[in-house]
TIMAR-493069 format. One record per residue (C-alpha): residue in three letters; x, y, z. Coordinates in pm, 1 decimal, decimal comma. Example, Ala and Ser with C-alpha at 12.3 -4.5 7.8 and 13.67 -1.06 7.14 Angstrom:
// residues 2
SITE  type         X         Y         Z
SITE   ALA    1230,0    -450,0     780,0
SITE   SER    1367,0    -106,0     714,0
END
This chain:
// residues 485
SITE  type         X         Y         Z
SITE   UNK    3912,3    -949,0     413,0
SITE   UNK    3569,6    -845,5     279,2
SITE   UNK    3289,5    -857,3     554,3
SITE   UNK    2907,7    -806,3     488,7
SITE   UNK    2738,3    -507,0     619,7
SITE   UNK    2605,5    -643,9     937,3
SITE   UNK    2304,0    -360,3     915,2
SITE   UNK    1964,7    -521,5     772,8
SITE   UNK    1837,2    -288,2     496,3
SITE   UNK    1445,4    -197,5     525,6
SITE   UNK    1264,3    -155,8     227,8
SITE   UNK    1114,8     213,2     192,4
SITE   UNK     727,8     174,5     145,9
SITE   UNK     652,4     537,7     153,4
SITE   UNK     746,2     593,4    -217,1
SITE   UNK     517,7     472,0    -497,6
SITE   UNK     802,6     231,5    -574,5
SITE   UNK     973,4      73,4    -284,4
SITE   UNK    1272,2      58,7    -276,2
SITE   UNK    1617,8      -1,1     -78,4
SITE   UNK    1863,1     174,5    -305,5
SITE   UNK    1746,5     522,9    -173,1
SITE   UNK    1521,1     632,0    -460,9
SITE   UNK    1407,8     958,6    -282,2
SITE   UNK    1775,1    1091,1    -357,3
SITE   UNK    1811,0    1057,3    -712,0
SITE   UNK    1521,8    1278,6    -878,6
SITE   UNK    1621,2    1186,1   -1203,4
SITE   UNK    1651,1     788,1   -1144,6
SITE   UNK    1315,9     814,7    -968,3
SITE   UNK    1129,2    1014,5   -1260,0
SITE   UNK    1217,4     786,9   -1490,9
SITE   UNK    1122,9     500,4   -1294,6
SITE   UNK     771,1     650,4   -1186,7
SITE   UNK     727,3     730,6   -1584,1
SITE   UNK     802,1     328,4   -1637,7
SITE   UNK     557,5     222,1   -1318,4
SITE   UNK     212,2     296,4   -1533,3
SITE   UNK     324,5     111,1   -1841,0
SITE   UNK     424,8    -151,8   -1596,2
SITE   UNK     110,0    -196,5   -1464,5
SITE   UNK     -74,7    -196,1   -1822,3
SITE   UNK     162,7    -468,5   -1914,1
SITE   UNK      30,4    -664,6   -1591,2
SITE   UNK    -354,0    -599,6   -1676,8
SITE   UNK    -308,8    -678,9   -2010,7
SITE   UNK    -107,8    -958,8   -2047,5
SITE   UNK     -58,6   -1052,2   -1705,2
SITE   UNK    -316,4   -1321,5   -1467,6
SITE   UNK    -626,6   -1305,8   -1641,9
SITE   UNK    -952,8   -1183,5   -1412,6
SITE   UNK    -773,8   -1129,2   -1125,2
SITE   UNK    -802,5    -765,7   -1018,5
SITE   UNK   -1043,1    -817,3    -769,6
SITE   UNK    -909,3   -1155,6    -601,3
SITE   UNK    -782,5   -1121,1    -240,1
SITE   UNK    -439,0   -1338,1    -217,8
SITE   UNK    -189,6   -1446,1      49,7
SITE   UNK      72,7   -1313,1     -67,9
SITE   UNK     469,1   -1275,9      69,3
SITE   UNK     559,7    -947,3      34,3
SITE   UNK     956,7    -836,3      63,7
SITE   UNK     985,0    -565,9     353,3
SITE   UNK    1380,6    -634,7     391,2
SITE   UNK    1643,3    -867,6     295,3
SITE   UNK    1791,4   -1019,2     595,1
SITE   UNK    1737,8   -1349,0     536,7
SITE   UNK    1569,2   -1437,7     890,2
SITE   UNK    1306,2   -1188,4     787,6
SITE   UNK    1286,7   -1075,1     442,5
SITE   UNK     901,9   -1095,9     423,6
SITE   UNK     523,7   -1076,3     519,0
SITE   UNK     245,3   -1233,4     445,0
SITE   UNK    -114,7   -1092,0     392,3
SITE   UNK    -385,5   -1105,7     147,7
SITE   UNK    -381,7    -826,5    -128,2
SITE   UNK    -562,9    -761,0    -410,7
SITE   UNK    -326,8    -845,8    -704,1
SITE   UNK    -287,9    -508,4    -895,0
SITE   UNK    -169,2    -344,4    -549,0
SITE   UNK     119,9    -577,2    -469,8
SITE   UNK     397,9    -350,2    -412,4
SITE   UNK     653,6    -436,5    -680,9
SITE   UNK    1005,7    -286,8    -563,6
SITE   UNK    1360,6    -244,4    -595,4
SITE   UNK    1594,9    -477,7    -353,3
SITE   UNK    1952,9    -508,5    -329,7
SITE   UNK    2119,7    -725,3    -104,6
SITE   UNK    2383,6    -587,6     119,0
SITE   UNK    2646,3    -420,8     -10,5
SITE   UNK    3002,2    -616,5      68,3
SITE   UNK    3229,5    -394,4     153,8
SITE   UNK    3566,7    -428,5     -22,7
SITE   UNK    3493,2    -669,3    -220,6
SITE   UNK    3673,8    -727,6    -546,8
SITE   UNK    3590,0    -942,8    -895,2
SITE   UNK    3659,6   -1332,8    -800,4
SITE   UNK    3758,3   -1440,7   -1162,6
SITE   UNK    3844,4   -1315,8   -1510,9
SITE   UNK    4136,3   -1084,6   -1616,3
SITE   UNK    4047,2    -888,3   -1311,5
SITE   UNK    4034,8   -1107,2   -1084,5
SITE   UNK    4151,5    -926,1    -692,8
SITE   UNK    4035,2    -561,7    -883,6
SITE   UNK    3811,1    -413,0    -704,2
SITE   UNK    3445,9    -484,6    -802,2
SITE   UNK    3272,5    -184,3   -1008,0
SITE   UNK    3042,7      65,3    -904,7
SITE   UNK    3024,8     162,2   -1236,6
SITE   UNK    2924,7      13,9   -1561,3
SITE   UNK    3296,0      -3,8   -1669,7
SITE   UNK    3276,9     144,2   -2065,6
SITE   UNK    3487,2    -154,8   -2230,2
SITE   UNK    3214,1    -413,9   -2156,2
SITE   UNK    2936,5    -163,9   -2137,5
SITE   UNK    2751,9    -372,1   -2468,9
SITE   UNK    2817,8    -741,1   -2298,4
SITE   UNK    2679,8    -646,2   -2003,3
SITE   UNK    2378,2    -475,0   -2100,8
SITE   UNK    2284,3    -747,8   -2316,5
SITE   UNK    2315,4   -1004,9   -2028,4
SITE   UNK    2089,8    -794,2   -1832,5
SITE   UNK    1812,7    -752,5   -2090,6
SITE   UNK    1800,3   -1123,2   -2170,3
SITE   UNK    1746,4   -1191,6   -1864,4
SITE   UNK    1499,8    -948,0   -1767,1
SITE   UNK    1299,9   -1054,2   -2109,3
SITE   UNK    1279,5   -1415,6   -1874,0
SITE   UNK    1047,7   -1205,9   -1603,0
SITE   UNK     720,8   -1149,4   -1791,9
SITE   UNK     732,7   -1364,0   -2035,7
SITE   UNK     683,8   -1658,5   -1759,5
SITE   UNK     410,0   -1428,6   -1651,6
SITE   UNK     293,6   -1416,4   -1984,1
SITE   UNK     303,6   -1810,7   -2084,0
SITE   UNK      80,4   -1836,3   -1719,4
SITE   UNK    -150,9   -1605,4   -1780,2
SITE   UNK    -454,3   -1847,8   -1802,6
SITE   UNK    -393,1   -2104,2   -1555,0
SITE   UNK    -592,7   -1971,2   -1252,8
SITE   UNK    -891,9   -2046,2   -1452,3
SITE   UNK    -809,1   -2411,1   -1400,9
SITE   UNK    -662,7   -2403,8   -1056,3
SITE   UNK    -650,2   -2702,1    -896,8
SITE   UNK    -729,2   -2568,0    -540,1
SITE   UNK    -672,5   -2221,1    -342,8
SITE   UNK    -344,3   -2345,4    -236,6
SITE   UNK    -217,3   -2399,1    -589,7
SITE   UNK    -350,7   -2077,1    -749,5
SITE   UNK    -211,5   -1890,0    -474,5
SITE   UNK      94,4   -2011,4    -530,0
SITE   UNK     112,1   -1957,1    -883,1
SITE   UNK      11,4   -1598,0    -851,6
SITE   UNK     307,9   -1581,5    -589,9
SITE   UNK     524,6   -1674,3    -865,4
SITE   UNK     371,9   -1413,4   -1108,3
SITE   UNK     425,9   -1104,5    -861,9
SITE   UNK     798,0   -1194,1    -788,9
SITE   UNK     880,0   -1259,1   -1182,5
SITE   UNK     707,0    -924,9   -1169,5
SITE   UNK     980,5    -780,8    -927,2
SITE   UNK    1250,0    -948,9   -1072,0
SITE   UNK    1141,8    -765,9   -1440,5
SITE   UNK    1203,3    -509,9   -1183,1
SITE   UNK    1523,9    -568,2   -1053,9
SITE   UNK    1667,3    -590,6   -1421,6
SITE   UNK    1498,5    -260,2   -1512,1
SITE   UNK    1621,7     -50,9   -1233,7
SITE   UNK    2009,6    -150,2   -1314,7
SITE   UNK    1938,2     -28,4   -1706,0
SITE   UNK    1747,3     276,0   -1614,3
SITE   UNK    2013,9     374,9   -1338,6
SITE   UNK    2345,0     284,2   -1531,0
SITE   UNK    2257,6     263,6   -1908,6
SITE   UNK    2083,6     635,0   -1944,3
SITE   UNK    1863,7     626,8   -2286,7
SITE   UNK    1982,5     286,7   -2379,9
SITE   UNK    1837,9     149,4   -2089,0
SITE   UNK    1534,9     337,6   -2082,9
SITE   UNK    1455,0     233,7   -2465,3
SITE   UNK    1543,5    -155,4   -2336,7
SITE   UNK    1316,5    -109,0   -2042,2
SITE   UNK    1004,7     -10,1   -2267,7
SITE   UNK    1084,4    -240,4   -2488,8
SITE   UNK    1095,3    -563,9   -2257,5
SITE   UNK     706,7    -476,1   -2207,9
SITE   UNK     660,2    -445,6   -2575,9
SITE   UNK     769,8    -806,5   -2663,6
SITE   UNK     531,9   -1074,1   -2585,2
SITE   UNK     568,4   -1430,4   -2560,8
SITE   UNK     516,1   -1610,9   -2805,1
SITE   UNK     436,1   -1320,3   -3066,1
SITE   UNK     518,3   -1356,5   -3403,9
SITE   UNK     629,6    -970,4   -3463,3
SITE   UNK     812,2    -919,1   -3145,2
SITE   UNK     863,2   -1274,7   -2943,8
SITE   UNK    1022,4   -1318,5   -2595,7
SITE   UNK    1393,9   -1332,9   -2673,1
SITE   UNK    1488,2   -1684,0   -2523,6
SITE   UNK    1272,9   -1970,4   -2711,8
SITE   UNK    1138,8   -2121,3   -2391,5
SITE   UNK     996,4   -1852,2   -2306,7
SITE   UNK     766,6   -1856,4   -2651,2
SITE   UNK     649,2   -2187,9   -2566,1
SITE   UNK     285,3   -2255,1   -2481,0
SITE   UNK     237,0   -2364,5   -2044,0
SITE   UNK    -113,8   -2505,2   -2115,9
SITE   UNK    -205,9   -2716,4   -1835,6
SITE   UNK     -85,2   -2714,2   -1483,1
SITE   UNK     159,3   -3040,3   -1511,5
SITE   UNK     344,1   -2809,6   -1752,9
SITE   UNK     346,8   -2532,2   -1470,3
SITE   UNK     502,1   -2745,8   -1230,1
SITE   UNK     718,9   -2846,8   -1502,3
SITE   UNK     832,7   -2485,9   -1575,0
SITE   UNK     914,0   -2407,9   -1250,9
SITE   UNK    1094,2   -2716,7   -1172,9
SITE   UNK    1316,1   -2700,9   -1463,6
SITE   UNK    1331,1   -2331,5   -1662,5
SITE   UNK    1294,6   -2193,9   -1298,0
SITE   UNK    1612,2   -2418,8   -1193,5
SITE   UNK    1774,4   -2258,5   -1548,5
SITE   UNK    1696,5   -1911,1   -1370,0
SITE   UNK    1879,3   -2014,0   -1053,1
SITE   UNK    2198,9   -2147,3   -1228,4
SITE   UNK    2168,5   -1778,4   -1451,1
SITE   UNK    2117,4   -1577,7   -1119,3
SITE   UNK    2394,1   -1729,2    -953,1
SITE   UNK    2631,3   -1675,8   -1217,5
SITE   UNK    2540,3   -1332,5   -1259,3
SITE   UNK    2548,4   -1292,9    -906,6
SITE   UNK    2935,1   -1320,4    -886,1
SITE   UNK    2972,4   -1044,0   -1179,3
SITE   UNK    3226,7    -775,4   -1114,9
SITE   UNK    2971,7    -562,9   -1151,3
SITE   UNK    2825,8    -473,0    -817,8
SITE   UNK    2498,1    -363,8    -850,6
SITE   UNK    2391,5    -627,6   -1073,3
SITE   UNK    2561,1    -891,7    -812,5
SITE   UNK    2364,4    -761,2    -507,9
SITE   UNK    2046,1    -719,5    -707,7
SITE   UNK    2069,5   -1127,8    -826,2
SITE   UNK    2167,9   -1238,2    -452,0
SITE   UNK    1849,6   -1109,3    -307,6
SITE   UNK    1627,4   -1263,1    -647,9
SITE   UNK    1817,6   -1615,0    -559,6
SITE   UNK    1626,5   -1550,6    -207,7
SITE   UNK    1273,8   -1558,7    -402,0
SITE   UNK    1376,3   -1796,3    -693,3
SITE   UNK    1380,4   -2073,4    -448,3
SITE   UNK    1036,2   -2083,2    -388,2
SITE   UNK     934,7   -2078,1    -785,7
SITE   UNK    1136,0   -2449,4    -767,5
SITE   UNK     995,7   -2560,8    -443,7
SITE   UNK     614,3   -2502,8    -594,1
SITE   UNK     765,0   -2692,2    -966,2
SITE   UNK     898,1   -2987,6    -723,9
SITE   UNK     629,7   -3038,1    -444,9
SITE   UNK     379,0   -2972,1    -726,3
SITE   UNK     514,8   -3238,4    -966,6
SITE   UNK     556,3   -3505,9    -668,0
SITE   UNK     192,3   -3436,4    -540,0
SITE   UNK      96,8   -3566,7    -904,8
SITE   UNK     314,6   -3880,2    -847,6
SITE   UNK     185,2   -3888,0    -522,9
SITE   UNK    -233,7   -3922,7    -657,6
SITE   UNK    -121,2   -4115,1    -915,4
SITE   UNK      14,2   -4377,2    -693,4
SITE   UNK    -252,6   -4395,8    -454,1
SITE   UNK    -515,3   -4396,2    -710,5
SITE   UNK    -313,2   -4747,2    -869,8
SITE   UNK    -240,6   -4892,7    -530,3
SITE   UNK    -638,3   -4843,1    -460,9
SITE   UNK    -734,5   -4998,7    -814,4
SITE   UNK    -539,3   -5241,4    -782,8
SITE   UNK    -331,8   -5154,9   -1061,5
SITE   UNK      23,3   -5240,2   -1036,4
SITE   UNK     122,6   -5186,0   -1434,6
SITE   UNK     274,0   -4828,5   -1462,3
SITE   UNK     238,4   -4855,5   -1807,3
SITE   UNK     -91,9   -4986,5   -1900,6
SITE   UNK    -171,1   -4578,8   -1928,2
SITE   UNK    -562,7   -4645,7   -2050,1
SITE   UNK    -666,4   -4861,3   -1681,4
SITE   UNK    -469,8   -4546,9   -1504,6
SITE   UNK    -611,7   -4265,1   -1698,9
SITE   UNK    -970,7   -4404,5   -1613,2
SITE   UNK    -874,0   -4335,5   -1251,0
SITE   UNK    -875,9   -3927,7   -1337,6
SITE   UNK    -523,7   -3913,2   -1278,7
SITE   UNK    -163,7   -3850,3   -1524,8
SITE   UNK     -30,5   -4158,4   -1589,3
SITE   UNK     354,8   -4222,8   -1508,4
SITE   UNK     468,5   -4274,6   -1884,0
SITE   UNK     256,4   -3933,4   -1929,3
SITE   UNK     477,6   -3765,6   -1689,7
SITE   UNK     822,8   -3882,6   -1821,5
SITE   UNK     717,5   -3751,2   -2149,0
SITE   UNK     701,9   -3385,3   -1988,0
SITE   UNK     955,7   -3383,3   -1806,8
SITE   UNK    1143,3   -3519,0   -2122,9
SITE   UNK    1008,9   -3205,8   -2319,6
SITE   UNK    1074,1   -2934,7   -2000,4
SITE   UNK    1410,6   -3043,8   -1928,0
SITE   UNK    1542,7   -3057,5   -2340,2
SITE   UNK    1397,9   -2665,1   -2393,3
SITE   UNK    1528,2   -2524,9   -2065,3
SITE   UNK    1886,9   -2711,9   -2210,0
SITE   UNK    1877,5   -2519,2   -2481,3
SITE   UNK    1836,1   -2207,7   -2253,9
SITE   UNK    2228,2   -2223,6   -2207,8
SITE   UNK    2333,6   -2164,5   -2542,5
SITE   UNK    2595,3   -2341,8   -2709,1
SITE   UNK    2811,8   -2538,8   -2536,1
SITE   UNK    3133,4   -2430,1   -2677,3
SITE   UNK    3063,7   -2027,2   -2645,8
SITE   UNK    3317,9   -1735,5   -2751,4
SITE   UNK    3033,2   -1463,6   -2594,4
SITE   UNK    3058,3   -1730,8   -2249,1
SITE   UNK    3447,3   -1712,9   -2266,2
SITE   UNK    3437,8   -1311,2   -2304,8
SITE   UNK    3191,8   -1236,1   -2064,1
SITE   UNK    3409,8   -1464,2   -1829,3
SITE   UNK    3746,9   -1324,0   -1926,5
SITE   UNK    3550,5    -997,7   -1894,2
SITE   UNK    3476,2   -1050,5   -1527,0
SITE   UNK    3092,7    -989,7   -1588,3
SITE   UNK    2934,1   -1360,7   -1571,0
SITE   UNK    3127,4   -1688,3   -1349,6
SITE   UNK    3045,3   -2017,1   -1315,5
SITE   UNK    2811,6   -2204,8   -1098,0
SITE   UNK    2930,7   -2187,0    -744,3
SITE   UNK    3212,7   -2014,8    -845,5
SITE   UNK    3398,9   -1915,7    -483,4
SITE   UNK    3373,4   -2306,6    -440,4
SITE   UNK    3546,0   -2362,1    -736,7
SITE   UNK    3879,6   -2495,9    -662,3
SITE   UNK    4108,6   -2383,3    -992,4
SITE   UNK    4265,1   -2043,3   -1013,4
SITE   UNK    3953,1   -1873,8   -1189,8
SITE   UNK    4116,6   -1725,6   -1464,5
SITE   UNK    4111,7   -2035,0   -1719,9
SITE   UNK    4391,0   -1972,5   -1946,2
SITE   UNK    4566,6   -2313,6   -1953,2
SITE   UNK    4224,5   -2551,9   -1852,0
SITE   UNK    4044,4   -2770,2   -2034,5
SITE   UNK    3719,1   -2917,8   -2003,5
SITE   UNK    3539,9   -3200,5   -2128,6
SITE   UNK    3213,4   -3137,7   -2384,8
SITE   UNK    2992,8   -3410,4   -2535,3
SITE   UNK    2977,0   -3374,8   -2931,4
SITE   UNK    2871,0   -3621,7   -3209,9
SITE   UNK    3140,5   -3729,8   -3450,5
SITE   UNK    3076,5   -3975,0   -3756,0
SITE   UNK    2724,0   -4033,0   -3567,0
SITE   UNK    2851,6   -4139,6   -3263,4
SITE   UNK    2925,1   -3955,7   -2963,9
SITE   UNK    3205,1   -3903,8   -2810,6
SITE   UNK    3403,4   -3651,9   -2536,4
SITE   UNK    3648,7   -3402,3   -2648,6
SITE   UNK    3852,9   -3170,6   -2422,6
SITE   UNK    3816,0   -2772,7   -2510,5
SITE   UNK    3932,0   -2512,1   -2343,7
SITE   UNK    3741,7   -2439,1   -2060,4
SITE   UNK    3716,8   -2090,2   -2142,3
SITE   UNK    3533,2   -2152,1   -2414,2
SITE   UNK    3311,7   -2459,0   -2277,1
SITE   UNK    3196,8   -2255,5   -1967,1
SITE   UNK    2844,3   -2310,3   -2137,6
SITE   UNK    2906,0   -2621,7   -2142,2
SITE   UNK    3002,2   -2662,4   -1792,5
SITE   UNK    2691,6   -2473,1   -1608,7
SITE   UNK    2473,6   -2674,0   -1821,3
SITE   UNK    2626,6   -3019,4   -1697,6
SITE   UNK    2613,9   -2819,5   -1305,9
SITE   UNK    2220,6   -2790,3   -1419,5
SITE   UNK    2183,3   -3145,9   -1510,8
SITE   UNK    2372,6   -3244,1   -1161,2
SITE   UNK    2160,3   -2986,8    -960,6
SITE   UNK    1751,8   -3157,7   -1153,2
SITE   UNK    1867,7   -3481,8   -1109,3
SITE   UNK    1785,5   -3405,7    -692,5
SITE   UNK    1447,4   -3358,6    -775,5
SITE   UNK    1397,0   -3622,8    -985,1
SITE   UNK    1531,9   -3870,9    -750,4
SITE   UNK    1329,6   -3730,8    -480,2
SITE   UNK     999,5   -3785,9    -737,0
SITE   UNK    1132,3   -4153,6    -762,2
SITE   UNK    1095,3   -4222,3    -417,9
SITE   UNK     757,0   -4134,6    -372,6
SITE   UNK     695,4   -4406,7    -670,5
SITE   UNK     896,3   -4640,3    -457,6
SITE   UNK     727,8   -4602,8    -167,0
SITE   UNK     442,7   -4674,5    -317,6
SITE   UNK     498,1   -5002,3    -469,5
SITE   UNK     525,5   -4930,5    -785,0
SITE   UNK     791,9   -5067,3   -1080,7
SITE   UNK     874,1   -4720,9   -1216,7
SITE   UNK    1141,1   -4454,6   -1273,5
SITE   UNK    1174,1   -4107,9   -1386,7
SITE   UNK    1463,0   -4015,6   -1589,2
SITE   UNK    1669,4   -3700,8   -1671,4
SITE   UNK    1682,3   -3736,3   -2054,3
SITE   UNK    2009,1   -3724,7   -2215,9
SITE   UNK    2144,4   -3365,7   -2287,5
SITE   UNK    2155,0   -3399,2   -2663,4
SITE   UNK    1773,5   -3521,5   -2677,5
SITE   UNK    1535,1   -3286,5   -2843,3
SITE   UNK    1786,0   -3018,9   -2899,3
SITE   UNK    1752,5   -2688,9   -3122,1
SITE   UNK    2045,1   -2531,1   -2975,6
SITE   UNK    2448,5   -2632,3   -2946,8
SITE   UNK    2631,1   -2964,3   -2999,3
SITE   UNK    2347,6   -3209,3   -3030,2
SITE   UNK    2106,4   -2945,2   -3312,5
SITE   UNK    2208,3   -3117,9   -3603,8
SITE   UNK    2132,9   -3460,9   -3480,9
SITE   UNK    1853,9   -3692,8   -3339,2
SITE   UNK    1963,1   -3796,7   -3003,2
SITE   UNK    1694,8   -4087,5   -2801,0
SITE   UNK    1683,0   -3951,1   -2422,4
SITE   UNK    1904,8   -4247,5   -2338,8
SITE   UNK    2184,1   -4109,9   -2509,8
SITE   UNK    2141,0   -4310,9   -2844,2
SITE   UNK    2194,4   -4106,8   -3198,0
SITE   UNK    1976,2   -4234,4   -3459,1
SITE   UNK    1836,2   -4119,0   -3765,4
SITE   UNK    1575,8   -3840,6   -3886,0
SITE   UNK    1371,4   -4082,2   -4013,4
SITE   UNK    1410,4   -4303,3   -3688,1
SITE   UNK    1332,5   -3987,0   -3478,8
SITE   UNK     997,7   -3909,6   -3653,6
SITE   UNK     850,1   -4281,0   -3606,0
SITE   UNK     903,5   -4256,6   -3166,4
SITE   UNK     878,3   -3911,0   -3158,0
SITE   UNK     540,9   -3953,3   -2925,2
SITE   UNK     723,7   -4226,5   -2734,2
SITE   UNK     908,0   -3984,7   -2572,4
SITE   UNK     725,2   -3630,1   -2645,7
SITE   UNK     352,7   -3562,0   -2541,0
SITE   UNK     132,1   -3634,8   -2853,4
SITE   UNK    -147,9   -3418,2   -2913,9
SITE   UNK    -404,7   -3705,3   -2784,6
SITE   UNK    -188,0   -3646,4   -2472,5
SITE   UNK    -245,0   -3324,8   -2415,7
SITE   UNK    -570,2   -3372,0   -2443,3
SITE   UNK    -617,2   -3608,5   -2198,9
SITE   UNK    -456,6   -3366,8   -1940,3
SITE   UNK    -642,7   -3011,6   -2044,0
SITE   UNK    -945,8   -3276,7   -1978,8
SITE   UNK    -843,6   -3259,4   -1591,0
SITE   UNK    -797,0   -2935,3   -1610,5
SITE   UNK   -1120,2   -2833,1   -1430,6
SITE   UNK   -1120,3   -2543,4   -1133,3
SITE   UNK   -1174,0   -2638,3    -775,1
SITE   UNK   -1206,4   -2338,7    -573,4
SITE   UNK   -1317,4   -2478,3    -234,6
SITE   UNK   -1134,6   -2403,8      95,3
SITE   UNK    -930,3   -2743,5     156,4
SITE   UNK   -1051,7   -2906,2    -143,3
SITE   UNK    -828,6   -3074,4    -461,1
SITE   UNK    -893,2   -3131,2    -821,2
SITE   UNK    -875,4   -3586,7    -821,6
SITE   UNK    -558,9   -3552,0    -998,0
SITE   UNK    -305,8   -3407,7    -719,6
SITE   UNK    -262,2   -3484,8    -387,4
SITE   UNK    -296,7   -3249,2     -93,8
SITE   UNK      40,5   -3042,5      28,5
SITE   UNK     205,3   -3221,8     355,2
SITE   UNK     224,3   -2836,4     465,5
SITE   UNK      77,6   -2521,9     433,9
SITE   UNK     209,2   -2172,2     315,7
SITE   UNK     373,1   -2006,4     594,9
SITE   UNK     202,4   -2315,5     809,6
SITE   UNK    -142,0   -2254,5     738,8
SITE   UNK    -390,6   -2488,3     844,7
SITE   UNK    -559,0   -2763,2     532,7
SITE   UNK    -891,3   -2514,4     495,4
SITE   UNK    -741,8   -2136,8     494,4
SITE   UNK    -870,7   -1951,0     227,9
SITE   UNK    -545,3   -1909,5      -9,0
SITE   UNK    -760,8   -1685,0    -229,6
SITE   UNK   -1028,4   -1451,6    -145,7
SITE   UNK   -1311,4   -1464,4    -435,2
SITE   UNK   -1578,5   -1221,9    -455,6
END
């Protein structure tokens, strides 16, 4: 039986890059790595936070990654956060849970045969890290408070280390290849028309801070269903290197879900004090200074269809070879109770036939798309219900809504067709005249970049969110998040 090293690694901050994968020892790993660190940081001035060199922030910091004490917390000025290399602990015998290898021993090694696959998993997901950064890049001009702008530039450095993460495994086991990836991943830019994040997502516009706490909700969520499955790869390194980004992942969704419900949460109050008990009579609520309920089930209606699409067709022969391969598993896949292999299973997928939609069994090889993308649905609606409550609480005749998986999709079963977020297929022509019931309209997002104003006062919050219940690492209501000279 395979037991976890019971040592806690340190992270080594005497090197330019820190590190816990012994960097000191391999000169040739850690010159090419210290040749990447400068373009790195030109990346981060020029396309990363915007005016922020000088800014003192509270930031977490990883100095290990035990989980009772990964990190510290301190202000630093933004372009010296130490960006590093983590691993989590190395399991010792441990073997490949699932695929044609299944009870092998887990690789070391990139193995040759699935050297392609498995580089290409590991650049699309390292194109994920900056391009956030990049689509957030302006926000702290609008920053609703200290608290919130810290928060968002906590999510900027650790996309930063996760870019990272990805790089060290294609520098260390890909030789030029993954150099040539590496420089390249700070070459795209999202949203560029010559050379555009890989992933479309990740070109959209985040304009406004509802669509922050949007992103991080649900694309962030897509991250933690893609870092999970990754994490039970055969391959090793990459496995350890996605366990300890899970650790800092959770956070990105905790700031998308307390961020989203302290917008219910204003909203609410603001009716209750009006005296307004309509949810949907949007022009008496947007007087109040505050997003409208209707308003918010349009975003999360447009966040929730584009991170769908982030899983690729449902019905996948890459999904089903990179499973077979023993390089990407399921969702939860130890807790999976089948044999892991999939030759003989099925699995259900949604499709449309004859314009109506219906459930047809494939072979759950080649649904395994399919089936982390229904996991995904299961794992947002938590959030959702949790938003829901604070409506209840308050008073109020409303509900938020998961939309439908085949609404508003570019990607997969659903492309072809117009699909109402309550599961309805209708026609083009039907889908053009309540496209703005359901999607933000461009009056709409104008009515939110018009709260989009800065409050940088100790304690203080724009009108349009409440106050957190709790501070960062327990903070008292008036620390000063972010230090501005």
């Amino acid at each position: 039986m395979s037991s976890v090293e019971d040592a806690i690694v340190e992270v080594n901050y005497d090197e330019l890059i820190p590190n816990n994968v012994d960097l000191a020892n391999d000169a040739r790993l850690k010159k090419a790595l210290e040749s990447w660190h400068p373009k790195y940081i030109d990346w981060w001035n020029e396309a990363g936070p915007e005016d922020t060199q000088e800014l003192e922030v509270y930031l977490r910091t990883a100095v290990g990654v035990d989980p009772k004490g990964w990190a510290k917390f301190g202000h630093v000025k933004m372009p010296e956060y130490r960006w590093g290399i983590l691993l989590a602990p190395k399991e010792e015998g441990r073997t490949i849970p699932f695929g044609k290898h299944k009870g092998e021993p887990a690789w070391q090694e990139v193995p040759g045969e699935y050297r392609a696959m498995l580089r290409r998993l590991i650049v699309v997901q390292g194109d994920t890290e900056p391009a956030s950064v990049e689509q957030q890049r302006y926000l702290s001009k609008t920053a609703p408070s200290l608290y919130d702008m810290r928060n968002l530039f906590q999510v900027n450095v650790e996309e930063g280390r996760h870019l990272w993460a990805m790089v060290y495994l294609l520098v260390k086991y890909f030789g030029r290849d993954g150099r040539e990836e590496a420089e390249a991943m700070l070459e795209r830019r999202s949203a560029n028309e010559d050379k555009p994040r890989i992933l479309g997502a990740f070109n959209e516009e985040t304009p406004d801070w509802l669509s922050f706490f949007m992103f991080t909700y649900f694309t962030d969520r897509d991250g933690k269903m893609q870092l999970e499955s990754l994490a039970q790869s055969g391959f090793d390194p990459l496995s350890r290197s996605c366990r300890f980004m899970l650790t800092e992942e959770a956070h990105h969704m905790f700031v998308g879900e307390t961020g989203v419900g302290r917008v219910i949460q204003r909203t609410c109050d603001a009716m209750n004090e009006a005296g307004i008990t309509d949810a949907n009579d949007i022009e008496a609520v947007r007087k109040l200074g505050v997003i409208d309920l209707p308003t918010l089930q349009k975003k999360v209606n447009f966040h929730a269809s584009v991170t769908y699409d982030l899983f690729g067709a449902e019905v996948s022969t890459n999904a089903a070879a990179a499973f077979t391969a023993g390089i990407k598993g399921r969702f939860n896949e130890n807790k999976l109770d089948d044999d892991h292999v999939l030759t003989d299973a099925v699995y259900s997928v949604d499709r449309i036939v004859d314009g109506k939609l219906v459930v047809e069994e494939e072979p759950a090889l080649n649904a395994i798309n399919g089936r982390l993308l229904d996991d995904y649905i299961k794992d947002a609606t938590g959030g959702v219900g949790r938003w829901n409550k604070i409506i209840q609480k308050s008073g109020i005749d409303f509900e938020l809504k998961l939309p439908h998986k085949g609404f508003n999709r570019k990607i997969g079963e659903f492309s072809e067709n117009s699909v109402t977020p309550t599961g309805e297929v209708i026609s083009e022509s039907e889908w053009s005249s309540n496209e703005y019931e359901w999607l933000c309209s461009e009056a709409d997002g104008d009515y939110i970049n018009s709260l989009m104003v800065a409050c940088r006062e100790k304690g203080q919050y724009a009108g349009w969110i409440a106050e957190p219940r709790v501070g960062i690492n327990n903070q008292s209501s008036d620390f000063e998040y972010v230090k501005i000279n």
